[in-house]
N, CA and C atoms as an extended XYZ file, in Angstrom:
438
Properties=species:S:1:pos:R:3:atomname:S:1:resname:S:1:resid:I:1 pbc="F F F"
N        37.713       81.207        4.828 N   UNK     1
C        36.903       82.249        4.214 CA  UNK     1
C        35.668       82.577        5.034 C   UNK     1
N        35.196       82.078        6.065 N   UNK     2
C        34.242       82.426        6.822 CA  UNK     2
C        34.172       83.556        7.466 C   UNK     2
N        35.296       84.512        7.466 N   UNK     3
C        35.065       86.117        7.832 CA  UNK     3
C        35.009       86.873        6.241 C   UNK     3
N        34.884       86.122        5.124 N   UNK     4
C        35.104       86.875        3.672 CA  UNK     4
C        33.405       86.833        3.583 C   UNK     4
N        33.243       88.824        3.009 N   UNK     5
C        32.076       88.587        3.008 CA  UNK     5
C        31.654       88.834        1.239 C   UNK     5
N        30.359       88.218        1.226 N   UNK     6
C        30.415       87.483       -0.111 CA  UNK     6
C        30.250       88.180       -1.638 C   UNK     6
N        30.535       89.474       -1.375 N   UNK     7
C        30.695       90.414       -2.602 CA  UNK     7
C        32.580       90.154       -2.766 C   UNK     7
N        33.180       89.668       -1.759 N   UNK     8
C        34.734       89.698       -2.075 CA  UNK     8
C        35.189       88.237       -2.546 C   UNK     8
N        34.409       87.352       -2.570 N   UNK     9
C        34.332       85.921       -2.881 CA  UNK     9
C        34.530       85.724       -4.919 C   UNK     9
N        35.663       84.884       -4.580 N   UNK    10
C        35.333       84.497       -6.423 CA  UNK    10
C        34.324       84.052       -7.211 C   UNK    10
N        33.730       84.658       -8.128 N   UNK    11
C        33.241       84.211       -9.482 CA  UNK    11
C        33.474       82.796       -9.394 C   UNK    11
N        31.227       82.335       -9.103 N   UNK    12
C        31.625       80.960       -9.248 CA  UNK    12
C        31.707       80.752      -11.409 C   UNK    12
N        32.344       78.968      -11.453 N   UNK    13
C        31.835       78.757      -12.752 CA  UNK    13
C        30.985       78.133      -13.236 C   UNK    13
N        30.903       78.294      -14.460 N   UNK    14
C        29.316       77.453      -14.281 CA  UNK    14
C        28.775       76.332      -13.550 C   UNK    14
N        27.459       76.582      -13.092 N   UNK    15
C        26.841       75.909      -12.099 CA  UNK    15
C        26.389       74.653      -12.967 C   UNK    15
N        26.230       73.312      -12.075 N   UNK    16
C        26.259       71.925      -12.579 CA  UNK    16
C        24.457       71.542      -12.136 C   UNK    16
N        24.526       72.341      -10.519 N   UNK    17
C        23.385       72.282      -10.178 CA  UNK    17
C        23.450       70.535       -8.888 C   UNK    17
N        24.550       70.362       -9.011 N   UNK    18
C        25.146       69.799       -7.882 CA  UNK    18
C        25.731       70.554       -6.782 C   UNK    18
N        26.267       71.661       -6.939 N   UNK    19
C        26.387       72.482       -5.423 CA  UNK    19
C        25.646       72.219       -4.662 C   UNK    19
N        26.456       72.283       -3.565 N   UNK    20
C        25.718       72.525       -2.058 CA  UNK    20
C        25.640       73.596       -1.371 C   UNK    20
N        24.440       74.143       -1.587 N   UNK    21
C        24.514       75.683       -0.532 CA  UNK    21
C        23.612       76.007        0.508 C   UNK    21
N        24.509       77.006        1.514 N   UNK    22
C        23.161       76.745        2.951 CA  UNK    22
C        21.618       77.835        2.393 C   UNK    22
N        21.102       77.134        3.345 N   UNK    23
C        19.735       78.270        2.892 CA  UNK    23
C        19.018       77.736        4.623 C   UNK    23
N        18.068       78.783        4.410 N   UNK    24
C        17.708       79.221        6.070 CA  UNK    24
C        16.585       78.591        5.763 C   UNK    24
N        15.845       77.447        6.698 N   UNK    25
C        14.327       77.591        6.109 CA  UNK    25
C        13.890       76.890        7.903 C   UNK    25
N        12.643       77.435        7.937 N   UNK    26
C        12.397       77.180        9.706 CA  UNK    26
C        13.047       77.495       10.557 C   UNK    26
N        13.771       78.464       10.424 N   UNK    27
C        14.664       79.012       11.549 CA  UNK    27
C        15.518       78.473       10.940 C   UNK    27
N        16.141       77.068       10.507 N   UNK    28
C        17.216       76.522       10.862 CA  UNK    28
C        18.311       76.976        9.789 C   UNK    28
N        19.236       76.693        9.327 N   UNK    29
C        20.187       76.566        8.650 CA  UNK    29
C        20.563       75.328        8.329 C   UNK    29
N        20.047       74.749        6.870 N   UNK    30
C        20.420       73.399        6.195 CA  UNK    30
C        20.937       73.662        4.571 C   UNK    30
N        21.270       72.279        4.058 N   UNK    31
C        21.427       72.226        2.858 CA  UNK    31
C        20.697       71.797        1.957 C   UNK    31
N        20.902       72.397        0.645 N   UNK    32
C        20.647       71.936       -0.650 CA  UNK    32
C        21.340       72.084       -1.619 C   UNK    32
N        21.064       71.448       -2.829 N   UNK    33
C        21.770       72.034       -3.953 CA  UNK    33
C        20.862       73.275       -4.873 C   UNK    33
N        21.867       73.491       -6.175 N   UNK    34
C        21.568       74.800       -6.494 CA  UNK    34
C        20.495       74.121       -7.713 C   UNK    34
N        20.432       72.914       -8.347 N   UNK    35
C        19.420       71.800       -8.836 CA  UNK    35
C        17.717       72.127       -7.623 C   UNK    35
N        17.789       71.874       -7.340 N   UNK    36
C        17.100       72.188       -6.246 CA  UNK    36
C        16.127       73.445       -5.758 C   UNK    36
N        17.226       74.373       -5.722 N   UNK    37
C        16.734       75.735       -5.877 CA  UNK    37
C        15.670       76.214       -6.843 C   UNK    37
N        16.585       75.656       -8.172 N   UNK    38
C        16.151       76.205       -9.423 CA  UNK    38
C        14.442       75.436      -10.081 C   UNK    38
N        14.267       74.139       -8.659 N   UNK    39
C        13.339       73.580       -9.161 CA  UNK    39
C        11.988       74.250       -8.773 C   UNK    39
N        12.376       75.315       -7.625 N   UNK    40
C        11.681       75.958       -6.949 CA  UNK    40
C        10.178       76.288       -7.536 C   UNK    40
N         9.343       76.139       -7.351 N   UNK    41
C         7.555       76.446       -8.263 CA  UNK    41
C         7.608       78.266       -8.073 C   UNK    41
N         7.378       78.098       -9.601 N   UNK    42
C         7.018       79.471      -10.074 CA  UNK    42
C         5.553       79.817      -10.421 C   UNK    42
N         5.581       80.469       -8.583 N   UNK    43
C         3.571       80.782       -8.384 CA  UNK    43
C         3.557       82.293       -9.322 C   UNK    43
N         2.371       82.382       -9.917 N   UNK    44
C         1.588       83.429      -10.739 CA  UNK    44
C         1.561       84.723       -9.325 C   UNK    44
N         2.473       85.850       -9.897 N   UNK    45
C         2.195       87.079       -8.883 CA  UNK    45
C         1.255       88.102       -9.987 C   UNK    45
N        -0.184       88.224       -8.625 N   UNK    46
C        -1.481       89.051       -9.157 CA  UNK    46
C        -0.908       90.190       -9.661 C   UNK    46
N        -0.720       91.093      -10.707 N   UNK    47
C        -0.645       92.613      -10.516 CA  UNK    47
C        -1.969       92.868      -10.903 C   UNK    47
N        -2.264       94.392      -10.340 N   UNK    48
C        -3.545       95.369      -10.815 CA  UNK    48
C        -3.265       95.990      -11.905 C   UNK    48
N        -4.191       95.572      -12.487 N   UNK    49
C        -4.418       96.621      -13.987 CA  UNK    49
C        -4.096       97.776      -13.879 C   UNK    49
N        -2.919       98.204      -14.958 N   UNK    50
C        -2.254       99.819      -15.209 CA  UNK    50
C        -2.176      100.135      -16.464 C   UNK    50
N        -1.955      100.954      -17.293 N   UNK    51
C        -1.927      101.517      -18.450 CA  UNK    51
C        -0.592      100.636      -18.636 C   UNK    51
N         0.262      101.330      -17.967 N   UNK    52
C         1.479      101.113      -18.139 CA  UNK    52
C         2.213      100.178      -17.106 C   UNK    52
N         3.129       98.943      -17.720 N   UNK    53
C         3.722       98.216      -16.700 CA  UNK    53
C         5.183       98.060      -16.518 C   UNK    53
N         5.523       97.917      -15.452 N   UNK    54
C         7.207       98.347      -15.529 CA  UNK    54
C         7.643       97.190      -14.969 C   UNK    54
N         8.449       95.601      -15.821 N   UNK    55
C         7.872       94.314      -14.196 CA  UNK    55
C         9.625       94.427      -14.336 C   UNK    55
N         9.611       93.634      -12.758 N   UNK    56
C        10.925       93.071      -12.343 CA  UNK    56
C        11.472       91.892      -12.644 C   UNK    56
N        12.346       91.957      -13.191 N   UNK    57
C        12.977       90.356      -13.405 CA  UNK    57
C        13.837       90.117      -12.311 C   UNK    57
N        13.694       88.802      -12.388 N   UNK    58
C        14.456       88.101      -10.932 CA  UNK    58
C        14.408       86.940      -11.230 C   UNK    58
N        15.254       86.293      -12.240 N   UNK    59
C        15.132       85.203      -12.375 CA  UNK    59
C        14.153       84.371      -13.502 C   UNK    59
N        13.064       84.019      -13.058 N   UNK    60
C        12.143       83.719      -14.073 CA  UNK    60
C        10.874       83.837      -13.082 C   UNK    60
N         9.693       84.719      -13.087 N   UNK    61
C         8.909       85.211      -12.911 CA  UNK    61
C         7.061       85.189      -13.938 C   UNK    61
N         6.476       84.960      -13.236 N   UNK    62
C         4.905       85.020      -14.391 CA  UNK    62
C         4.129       86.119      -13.679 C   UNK    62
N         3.990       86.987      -14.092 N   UNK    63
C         2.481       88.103      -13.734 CA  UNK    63
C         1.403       87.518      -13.840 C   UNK    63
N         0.274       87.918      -13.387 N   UNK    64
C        -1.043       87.515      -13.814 CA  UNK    64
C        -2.026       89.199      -13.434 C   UNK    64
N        -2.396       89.214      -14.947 N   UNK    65
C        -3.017       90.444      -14.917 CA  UNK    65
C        -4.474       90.850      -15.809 C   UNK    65
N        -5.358       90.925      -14.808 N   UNK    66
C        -6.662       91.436      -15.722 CA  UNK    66
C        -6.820       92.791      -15.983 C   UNK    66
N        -7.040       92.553      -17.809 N   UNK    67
C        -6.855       93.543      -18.356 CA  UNK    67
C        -7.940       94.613      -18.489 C   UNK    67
N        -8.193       95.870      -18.056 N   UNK    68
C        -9.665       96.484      -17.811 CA  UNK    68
C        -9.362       97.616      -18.973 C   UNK    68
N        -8.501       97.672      -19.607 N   UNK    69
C        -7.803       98.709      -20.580 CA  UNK    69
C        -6.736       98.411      -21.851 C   UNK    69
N        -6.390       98.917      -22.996 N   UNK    70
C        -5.131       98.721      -23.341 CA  UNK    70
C        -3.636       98.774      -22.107 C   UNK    70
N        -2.747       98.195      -22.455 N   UNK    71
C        -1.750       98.153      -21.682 CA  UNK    71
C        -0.391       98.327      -22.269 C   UNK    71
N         0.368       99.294      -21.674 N   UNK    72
C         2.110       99.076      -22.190 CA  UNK    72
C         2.970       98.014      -21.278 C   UNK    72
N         3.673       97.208      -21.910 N   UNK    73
C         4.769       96.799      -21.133 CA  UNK    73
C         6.260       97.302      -21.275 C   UNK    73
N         6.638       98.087      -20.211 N   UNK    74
C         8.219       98.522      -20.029 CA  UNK    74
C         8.906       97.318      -20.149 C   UNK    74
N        10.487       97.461      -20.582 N   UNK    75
C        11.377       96.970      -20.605 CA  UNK    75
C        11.651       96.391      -19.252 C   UNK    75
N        11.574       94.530      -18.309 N   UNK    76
C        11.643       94.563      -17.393 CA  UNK    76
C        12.874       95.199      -16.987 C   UNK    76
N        13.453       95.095      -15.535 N   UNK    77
C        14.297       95.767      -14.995 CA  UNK    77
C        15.229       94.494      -14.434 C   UNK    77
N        16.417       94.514      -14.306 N   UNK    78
C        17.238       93.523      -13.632 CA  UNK    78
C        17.046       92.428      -14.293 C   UNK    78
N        17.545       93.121      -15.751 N   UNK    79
C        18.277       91.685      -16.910 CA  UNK    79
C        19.231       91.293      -16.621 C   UNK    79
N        19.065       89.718      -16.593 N   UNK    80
C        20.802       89.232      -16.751 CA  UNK    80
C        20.142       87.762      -17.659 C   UNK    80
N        21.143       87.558      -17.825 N   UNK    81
C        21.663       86.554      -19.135 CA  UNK    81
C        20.439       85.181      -18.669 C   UNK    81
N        19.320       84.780      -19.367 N   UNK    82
C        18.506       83.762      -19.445 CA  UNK    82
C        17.210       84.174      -18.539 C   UNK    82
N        16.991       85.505      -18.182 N   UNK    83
C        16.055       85.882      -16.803 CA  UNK    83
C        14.970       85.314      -18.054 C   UNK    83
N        13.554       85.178      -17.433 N   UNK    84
C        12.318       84.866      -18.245 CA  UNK    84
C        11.435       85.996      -17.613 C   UNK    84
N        10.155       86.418      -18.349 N   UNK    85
C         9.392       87.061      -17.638 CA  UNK    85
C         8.248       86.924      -18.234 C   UNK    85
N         7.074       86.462      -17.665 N   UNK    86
C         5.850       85.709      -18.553 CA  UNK    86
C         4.716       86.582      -17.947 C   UNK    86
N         3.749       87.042      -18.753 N   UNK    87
C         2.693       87.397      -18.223 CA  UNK    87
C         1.659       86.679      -18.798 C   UNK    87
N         0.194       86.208      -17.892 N   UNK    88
C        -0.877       85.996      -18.523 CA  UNK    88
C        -1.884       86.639      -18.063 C   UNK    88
N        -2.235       87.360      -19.454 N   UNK    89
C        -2.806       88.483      -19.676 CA  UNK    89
C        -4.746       87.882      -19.894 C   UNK    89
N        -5.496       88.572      -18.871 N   UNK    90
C        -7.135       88.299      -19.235 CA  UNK    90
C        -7.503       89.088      -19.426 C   UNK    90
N        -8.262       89.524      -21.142 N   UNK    91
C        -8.945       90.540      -21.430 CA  UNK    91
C       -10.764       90.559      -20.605 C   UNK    91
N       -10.890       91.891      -19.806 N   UNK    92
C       -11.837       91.976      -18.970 CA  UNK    92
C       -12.868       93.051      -19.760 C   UNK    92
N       -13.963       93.184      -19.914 N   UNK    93
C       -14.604       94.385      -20.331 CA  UNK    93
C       -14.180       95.124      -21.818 C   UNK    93
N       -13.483       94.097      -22.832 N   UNK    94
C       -13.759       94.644      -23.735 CA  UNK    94
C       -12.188       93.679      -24.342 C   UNK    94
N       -11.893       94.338      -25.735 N   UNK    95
C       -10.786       93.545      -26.607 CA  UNK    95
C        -9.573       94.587      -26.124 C   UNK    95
N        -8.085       94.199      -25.580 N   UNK    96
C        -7.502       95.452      -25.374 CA  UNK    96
C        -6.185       94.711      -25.828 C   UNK    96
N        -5.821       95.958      -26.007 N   UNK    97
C        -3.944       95.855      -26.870 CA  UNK    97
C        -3.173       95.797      -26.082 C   UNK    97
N        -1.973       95.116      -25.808 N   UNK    98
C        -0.629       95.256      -25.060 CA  UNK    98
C         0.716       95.788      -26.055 C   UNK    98
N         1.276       96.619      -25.674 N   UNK    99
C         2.354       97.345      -26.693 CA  UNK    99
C         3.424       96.579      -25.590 C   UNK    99
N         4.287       96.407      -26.406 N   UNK   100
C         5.950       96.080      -25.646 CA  UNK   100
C         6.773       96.591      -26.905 C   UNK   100
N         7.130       97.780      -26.810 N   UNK   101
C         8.223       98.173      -28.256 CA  UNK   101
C         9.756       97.532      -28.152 C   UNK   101
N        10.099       97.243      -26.410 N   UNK   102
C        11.441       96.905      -26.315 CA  UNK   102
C        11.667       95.319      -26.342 C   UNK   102
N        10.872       94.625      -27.250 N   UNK   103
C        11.717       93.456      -27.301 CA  UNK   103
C        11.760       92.974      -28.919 C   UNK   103
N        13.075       92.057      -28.539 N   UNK   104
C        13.750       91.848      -29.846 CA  UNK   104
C        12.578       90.500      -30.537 C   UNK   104
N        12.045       90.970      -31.924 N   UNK   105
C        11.314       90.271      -32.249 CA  UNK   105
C        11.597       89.315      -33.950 C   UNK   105
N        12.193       88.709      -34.467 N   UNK   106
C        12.861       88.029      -35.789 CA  UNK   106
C        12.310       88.534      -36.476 C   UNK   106
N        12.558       89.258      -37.840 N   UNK   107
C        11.906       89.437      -38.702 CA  UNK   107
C        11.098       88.411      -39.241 C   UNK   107
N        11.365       86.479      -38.891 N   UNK   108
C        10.539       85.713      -39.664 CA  UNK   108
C         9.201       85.746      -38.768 C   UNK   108
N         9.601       86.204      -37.466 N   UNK   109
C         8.286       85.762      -36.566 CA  UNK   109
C         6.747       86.432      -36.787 C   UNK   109
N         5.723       85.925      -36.329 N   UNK   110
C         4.356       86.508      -37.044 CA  UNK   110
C         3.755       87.487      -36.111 C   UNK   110
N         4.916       87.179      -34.813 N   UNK   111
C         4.155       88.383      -33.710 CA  UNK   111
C         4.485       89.792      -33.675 C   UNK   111
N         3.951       90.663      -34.127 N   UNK   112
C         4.126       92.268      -33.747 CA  UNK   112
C         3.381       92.915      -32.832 C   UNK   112
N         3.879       94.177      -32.658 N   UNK   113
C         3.796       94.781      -31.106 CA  UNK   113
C         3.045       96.082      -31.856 C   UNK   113
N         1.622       96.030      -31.248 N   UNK   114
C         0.838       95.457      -30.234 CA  UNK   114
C         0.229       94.262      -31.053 C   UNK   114
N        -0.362       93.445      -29.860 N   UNK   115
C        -1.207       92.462      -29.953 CA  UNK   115
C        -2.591       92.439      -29.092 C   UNK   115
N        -3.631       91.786      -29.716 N   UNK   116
C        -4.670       91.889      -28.854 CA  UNK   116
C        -5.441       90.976      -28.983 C   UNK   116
N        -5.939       91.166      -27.166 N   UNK   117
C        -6.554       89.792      -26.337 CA  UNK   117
C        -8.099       90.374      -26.399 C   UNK   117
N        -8.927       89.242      -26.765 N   UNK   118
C       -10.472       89.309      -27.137 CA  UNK   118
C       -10.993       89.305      -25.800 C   UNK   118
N       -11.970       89.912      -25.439 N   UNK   119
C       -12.468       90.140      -24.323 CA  UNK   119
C       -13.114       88.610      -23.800 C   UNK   119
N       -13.202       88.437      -22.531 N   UNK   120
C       -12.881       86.906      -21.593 CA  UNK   120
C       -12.245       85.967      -22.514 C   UNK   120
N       -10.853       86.336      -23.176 N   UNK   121
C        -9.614       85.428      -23.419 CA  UNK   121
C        -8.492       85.509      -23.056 C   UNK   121
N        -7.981       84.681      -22.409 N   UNK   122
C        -6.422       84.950      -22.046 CA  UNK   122
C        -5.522       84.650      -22.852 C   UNK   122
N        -4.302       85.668      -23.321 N   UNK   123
C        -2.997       85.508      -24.014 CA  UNK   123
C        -1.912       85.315      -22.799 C   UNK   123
N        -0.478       84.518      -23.175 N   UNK   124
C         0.457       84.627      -22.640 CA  UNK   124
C         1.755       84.686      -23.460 C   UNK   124
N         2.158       85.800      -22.989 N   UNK   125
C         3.302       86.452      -23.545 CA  UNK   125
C         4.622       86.388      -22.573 C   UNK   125
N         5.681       85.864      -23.376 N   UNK   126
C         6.956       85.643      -22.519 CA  UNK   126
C         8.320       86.283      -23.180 C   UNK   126
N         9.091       86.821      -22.080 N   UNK   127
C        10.124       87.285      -22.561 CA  UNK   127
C        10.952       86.718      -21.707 C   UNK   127
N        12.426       86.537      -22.854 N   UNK   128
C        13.589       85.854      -22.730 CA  UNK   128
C        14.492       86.968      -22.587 C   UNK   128
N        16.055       87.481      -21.518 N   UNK   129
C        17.001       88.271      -21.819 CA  UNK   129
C        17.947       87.395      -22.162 C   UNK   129
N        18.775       87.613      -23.323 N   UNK   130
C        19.757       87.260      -23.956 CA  UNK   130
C        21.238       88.268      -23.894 C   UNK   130
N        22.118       88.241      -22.789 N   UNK   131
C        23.149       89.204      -22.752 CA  UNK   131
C        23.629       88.997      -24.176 C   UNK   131
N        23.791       87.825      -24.940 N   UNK   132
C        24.779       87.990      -26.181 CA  UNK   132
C        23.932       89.083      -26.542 C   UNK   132
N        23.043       89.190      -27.081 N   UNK   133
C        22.090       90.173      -28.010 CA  UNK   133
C        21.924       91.861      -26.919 C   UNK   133
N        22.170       91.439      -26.124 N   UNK   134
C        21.824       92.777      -25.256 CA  UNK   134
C        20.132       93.141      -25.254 C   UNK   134
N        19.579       91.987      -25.253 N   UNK   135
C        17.973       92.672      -25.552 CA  UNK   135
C        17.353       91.662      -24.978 C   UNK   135
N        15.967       91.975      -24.916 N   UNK   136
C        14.566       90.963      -24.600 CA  UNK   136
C        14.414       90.197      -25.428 C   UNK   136
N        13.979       89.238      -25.642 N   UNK   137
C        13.860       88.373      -26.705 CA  UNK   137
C        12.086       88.427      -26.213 C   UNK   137
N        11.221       88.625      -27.662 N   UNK   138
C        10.226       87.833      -27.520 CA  UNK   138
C         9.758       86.206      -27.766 C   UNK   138
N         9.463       85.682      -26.677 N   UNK   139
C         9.784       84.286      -26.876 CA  UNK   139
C         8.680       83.353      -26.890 C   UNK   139
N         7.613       84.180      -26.949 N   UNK   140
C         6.425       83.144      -26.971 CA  UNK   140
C         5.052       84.296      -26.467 C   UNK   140
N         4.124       83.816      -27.662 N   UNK   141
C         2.759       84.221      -27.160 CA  UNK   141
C         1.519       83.532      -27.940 C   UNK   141
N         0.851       83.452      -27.072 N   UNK   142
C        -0.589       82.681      -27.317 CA  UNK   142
C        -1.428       82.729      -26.931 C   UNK   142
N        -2.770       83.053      -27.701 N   UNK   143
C        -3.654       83.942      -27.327 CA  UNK   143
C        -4.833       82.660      -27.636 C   UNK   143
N        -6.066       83.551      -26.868 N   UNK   144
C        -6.944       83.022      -27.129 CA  UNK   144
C        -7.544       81.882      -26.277 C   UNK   144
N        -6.751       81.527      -25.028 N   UNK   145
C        -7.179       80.566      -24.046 CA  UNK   145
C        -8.655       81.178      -23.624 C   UNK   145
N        -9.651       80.716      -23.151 N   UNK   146
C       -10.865       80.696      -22.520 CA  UNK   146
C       -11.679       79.744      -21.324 C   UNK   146
Protein backbone atom coordinates (compact mmCIF):
# COMPACT_ATOMS: atom_id res chain seq x y z
CA UNK A 1 0.00 0.00 0.00
CA UNK A 2 2.79 2.48 -0.05
CA UNK A 3 1.81 3.94 -3.55
CA UNK A 4 -2.13 4.04 -2.02
CA UNK A 5 -2.77 7.45 -1.31
CA UNK A 6 -4.59 7.98 1.87
CA UNK A 7 -8.12 9.21 0.93
CA UNK A 8 -8.27 5.52 -0.92
CA UNK A 9 -7.18 3.67 2.31
CA UNK A 10 -9.83 1.80 4.56
CA UNK A 11 -11.86 3.14 7.36
CA UNK A 12 -9.83 2.67 10.34
CA UNK A 13 -11.92 1.01 13.52
CA UNK A 14 -12.07 2.25 16.49
CA UNK A 15 -8.92 3.58 17.75
CA UNK A 16 -7.42 1.79 21.06
CA UNK A 17 -4.84 4.53 21.10
CA UNK A 18 -2.15 1.85 20.77
CA UNK A 19 -1.52 2.51 17.04
CA UNK A 20 1.52 3.32 15.67
CA UNK A 21 1.70 6.19 13.34
CA UNK A 22 4.54 8.15 11.56
CA UNK A 23 4.60 11.83 12.29
CA UNK A 24 7.38 14.26 11.09
CA UNK A 25 8.93 16.14 13.95
CA UNK A 26 12.66 17.76 13.44
CA UNK A 27 12.91 17.05 10.08
CA UNK A 28 12.85 13.50 10.83
CA UNK A 29 10.23 10.91 10.37
CA UNK A 30 9.48 8.77 13.68
CA UNK A 31 6.89 7.04 15.64
CA UNK A 32 4.17 7.27 18.00
CA UNK A 33 1.02 6.17 19.00
CA UNK A 34 -2.37 7.70 18.45
CA UNK A 35 -2.55 7.62 22.81
CA UNK A 36 0.04 9.94 22.45
CA UNK A 37 -1.14 12.26 19.99
CA UNK A 38 -4.28 12.75 21.73
CA UNK A 39 -2.23 13.62 24.88
CA UNK A 40 -1.01 16.48 22.98
CA UNK A 41 -1.41 20.06 25.42
CA UNK A 42 -4.21 22.07 24.50
CA UNK A 43 -2.54 25.77 24.52
CA UNK A 44 -5.30 28.72 24.88
CA UNK A 45 -5.48 30.40 21.10
CA UNK A 46 -5.75 34.52 21.77
CA UNK A 47 -8.72 35.73 19.53
CA UNK A 48 -9.54 39.65 19.26
CA UNK A 49 -12.64 40.84 20.43
CA UNK A 50 -15.63 40.76 17.70
CA UNK A 51 -19.27 41.22 17.96
CA UNK A 52 -19.60 38.20 16.33
CA UNK A 53 -17.58 34.83 16.47
CA UNK A 54 -17.43 32.11 13.99
CA UNK A 55 -14.62 29.40 15.79
CA UNK A 56 -13.17 26.31 14.15
CA UNK A 57 -13.34 23.02 15.51
CA UNK A 58 -10.53 20.71 15.08
CA UNK A 59 -10.63 18.43 17.47
CA UNK A 60 -10.75 19.94 20.89
CA UNK A 61 -9.67 23.53 20.95
CA UNK A 62 -9.94 26.62 23.89
CA UNK A 63 -10.19 30.39 22.66
CA UNK A 64 -9.19 32.96 24.93
CA UNK A 65 -11.00 36.16 24.47
CA UNK A 66 -11.30 39.66 26.06
CA UNK A 67 -14.47 40.81 26.01
CA UNK A 68 -14.67 44.82 25.14
CA UNK A 69 -18.49 44.34 24.01
CA UNK A 70 -21.50 41.94 24.00
CA UNK A 71 -20.59 38.95 21.82
CA UNK A 72 -22.33 36.25 19.44
CA UNK A 73 -21.01 32.86 19.13
CA UNK A 74 -21.62 31.06 15.59
CA UNK A 75 -22.15 27.54 15.33
CA UNK A 76 -18.36 26.20 15.26
CA UNK A 77 -17.44 24.86 11.86
CA UNK A 78 -15.94 21.27 11.22
CA UNK A 79 -18.18 19.15 13.60
CA UNK A 80 -17.53 15.70 13.92
CA UNK A 81 -18.58 13.32 16.53
CA UNK A 82 -16.87 14.33 20.26
CA UNK A 83 -14.98 17.73 18.73
CA UNK A 84 -14.90 20.14 22.09
CA UNK A 85 -14.69 23.83 21.77
CA UNK A 86 -14.06 25.93 25.00
CA UNK A 87 -13.80 29.50 25.29
CA UNK A 88 -12.61 31.64 28.26
CA UNK A 89 -14.28 34.54 28.10
CA UNK A 90 -12.82 38.04 30.24
CA UNK A 91 -15.30 40.63 30.71
CA UNK A 92 -13.15 44.00 29.98
CA UNK A 93 -14.77 47.54 30.41
CA UNK A 94 -18.02 46.74 31.49
CA UNK A 95 -20.69 43.47 32.16
CA UNK A 96 -21.24 41.92 28.52
CA UNK A 97 -23.53 39.10 27.15
CA UNK A 98 -22.47 36.16 24.95
CA UNK A 99 -25.50 34.76 22.77
CA UNK A 100 -24.86 31.16 21.27
CA UNK A 101 -28.57 30.27 19.94
CA UNK A 102 -27.07 27.04 18.19
CA UNK A 103 -26.44 24.81 20.94
CA UNK A 104 -28.38 22.05 22.28
CA UNK A 105 -29.19 23.00 25.84
CA UNK A 106 -31.60 20.22 28.36
CA UNK A 107 -34.53 21.59 29.33
CA UNK A 108 -33.37 20.56 33.11
CA UNK A 109 -30.20 22.66 32.69
CA UNK A 110 -30.04 26.29 34.44
CA UNK A 111 -27.96 27.74 31.58
CA UNK A 112 -29.72 29.94 28.91
CA UNK A 113 -28.49 31.81 26.01
CA UNK A 114 -27.36 34.70 26.63
CA UNK A 115 -25.31 34.72 29.63
CA UNK A 116 -23.30 37.33 31.27
CA UNK A 117 -19.75 37.89 32.45
CA UNK A 118 -19.32 40.79 35.21
CA UNK A 119 -16.81 43.11 34.25
CA UNK A 120 -12.90 41.83 35.35
CA UNK A 121 -14.57 38.17 35.61
CA UNK A 122 -13.91 35.37 33.61
CA UNK A 123 -16.65 32.72 32.43
CA UNK A 124 -15.86 29.47 30.57
CA UNK A 125 -18.11 28.09 28.29
CA UNK A 126 -17.71 24.69 26.45
CA UNK A 127 -19.21 23.00 23.69
CA UNK A 128 -19.51 19.33 22.98
CA UNK A 129 -20.60 17.93 19.08
CA UNK A 130 -22.62 14.94 19.43
CA UNK A 131 -23.24 13.32 15.72
CA UNK A 132 -26.03 11.05 17.44
CA UNK A 133 -27.97 14.36 18.22
CA UNK A 134 -26.70 16.24 15.17
CA UNK A 135 -26.02 19.34 17.38
CA UNK A 136 -23.64 21.25 19.86
CA UNK A 137 -24.14 20.23 23.07
CA UNK A 138 -23.76 22.87 25.73
CA UNK A 139 -21.51 21.29 28.11
CA UNK A 140 -20.31 23.41 30.69
CA UNK A 141 -20.11 27.03 31.92
CA UNK A 142 -18.78 28.91 34.80
CA UNK A 143 -18.65 32.15 35.51
CA UNK A 144 -17.31 34.36 37.75
CA UNK A 145 -13.49 33.39 38.04
CA UNK A 146 -11.38 36.62 39.10
Amino acid sequence: MANTAISNLPAAATLTGAEIVPVVQSASTVRTTTANIAAVSNTPVTLAYAATVSPVSSGRITYRVTMTGNMVINAPSGAADGNQVEFWLTASGGSWTVTFSFAHIPSSSTLTSPVTIASGTQGELMFRYDSTLGAWKAARFVNGYS
